[in-house]
N, C-alpha and C positions, 0 to 999 in steps of 0.2 A: 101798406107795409113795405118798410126798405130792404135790402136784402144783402148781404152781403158777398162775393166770391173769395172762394177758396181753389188757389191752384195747384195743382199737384202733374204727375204726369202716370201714364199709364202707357204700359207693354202690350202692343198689340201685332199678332203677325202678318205677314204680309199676304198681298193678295195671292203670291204665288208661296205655296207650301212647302218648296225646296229654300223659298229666298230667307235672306236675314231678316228680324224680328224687328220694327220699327216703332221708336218711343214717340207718341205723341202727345201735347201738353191736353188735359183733361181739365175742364172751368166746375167748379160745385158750385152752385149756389143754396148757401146757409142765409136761414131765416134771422133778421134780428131780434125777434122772440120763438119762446119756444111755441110751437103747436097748440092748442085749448087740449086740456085735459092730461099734459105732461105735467109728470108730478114733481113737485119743486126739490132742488138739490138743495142737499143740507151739509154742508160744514159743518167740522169738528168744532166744537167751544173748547174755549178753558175757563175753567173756573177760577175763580179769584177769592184764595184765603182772607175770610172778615176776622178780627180779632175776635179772641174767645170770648162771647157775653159771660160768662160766667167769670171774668176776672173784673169787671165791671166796678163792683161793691166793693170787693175788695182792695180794689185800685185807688177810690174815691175815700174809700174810708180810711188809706194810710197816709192818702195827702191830706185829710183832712186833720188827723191826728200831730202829722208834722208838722203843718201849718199854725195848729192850736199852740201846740208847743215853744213857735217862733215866738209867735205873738204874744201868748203869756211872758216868757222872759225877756221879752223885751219891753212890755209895759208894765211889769214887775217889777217895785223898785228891791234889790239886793238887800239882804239883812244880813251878810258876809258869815253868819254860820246858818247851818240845818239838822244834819246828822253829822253824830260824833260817838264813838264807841270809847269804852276801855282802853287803857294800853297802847293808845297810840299818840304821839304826840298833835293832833290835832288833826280837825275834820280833811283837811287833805291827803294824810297822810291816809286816813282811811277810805279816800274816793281814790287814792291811785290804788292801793294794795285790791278795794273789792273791784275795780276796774280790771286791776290785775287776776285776779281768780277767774274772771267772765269769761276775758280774754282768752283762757286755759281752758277753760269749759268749751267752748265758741272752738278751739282747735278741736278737741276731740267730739265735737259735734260733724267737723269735718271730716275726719277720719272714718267714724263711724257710717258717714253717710255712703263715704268711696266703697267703703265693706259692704255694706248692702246692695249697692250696685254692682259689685262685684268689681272693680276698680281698682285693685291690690292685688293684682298677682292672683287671684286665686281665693286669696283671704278674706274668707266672710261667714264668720259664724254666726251662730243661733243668736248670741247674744248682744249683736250689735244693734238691730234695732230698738230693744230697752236702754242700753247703754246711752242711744241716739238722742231718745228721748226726754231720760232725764238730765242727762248733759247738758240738756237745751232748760229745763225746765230751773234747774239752778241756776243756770248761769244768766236767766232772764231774773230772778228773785236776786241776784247780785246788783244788778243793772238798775234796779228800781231805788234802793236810797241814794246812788250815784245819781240819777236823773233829778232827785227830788233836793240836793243838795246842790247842785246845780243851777237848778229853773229859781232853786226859791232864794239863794243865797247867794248866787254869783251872778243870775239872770243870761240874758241873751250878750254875753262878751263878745267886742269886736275890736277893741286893743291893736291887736295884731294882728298876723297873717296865723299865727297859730291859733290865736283865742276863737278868731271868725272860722274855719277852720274845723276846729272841736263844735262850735254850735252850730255849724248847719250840717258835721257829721251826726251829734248825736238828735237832733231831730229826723233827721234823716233814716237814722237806723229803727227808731221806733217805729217813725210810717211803714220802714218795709216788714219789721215785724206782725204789726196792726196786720197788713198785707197775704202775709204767709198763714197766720194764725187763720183768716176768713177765707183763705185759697184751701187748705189741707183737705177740709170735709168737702170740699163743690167732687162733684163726680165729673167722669170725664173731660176733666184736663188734659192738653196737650203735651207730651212728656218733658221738655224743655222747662215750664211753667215752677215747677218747685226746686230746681237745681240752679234758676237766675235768679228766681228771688230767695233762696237761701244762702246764693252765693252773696248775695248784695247786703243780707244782713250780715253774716260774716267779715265782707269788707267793710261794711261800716262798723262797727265794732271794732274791728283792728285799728282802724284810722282814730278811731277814738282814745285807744289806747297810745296809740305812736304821739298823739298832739295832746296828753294829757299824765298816765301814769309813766311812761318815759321819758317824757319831759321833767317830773317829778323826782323820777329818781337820781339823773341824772345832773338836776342841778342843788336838789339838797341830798343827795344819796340815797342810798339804800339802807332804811330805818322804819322804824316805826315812832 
């Protein structure tokens, strides 16, 4: 076994007991192992955050949704109508107005959520999480003949930078819905987890709106 020196110095006094105290260099010799039977030193770990399995399915199932999506309206061929209501001058005019309602909904979805968290000043009643909920619950029931007017009738647009744009916003917003919808019930989520993907539906939805019913309005007006 090799060994290693360690030197230091030590105070020792002198031979006469009136005289001054004399430093002399002091040699250790340390072993380059420890001794048999000394018990091994353990450092601290850190542990390294895995993502949450539990977003997993729900991850997989909103890309898969989006991805369905792409790919149907894109080997869709267009039949340039799908849904058309009453009163309005024609199917556009009612994918921006019900576009428009969502969009309404989809704020006070937000709102209500800041209230619940308590993220308003203070302002958080009782009834904002109903409020929360069904806000959400219509303004997804709006969302749905807009998609289907859309995928069946106008298909996967790339025209432009707006039209490209609107379709991979509005695939986009379904998946993260998909997303949200399969995250709420999992237990023990990490707190972050339902205010990025709620956040991300919100933005996507807006984005949909901004490259579609106000595009709408402002270049055939504000009508029906």
């Amino acid at each position: 076994m090799t060994a290693r020196r360690r030197f230091g110095t030590d105070t020792r006094p002198d031979a006469d007991a009136d005289g001054p105290e004399l430093t002399v260099p002091v040699v250790t010799v340390l072993p380059d192992r420890p001794p048999a039977g000394t018990p091994p030193v353990e450092f601290p770990r850190f542990a390294v955050a895995a993502p949450p399995a539990s977003l997993v399915v729900p991850l997989l199932a909103g890309a898969a949704v989006a991805v369905a999506m792409g790919v149907y309206g894109r080997l869709h061929t267009p039949t340039g109508i799908a849904v058309n209501l009453a009163g309005f001058s024609g199917p556009l005019a009612v994918k921006a107005w019900l576009g428009s309602g969502a969009a309404v909904l989809a704020t006070v979805q937000l709102l209500s959520a800041l209230a619940m968290w308590g993220r308003l000043g203070g302002f958080s009643p009782s009834w904002a999480g109903t409020v929360h909920r069904w806000s959400g619950r219509v303004a997804f029931l709006l969302t749905v003949p807009v998609a289907v007017h859309c995928l069946y009738a106008l298909g996967f647009a790339d025209h432009d930078p707006r039209t490209l744009a609107h379709s991979l916003l509005g695939c986009l917003f379904f998946g993260a819905f998909t997303t949200k919808m399969l995250a709420l019930p999992r237990p023990g989520l990490a707190g972050w987890v339902l205010p990025v993907v709620g956040g991300l539906v919100f933005t996507t939805l807006t984005g949909i709106w901004l490259t579609s019913s106000l595009w709408y309005f402002t270049t055939f007006g504000v009508g029906t």
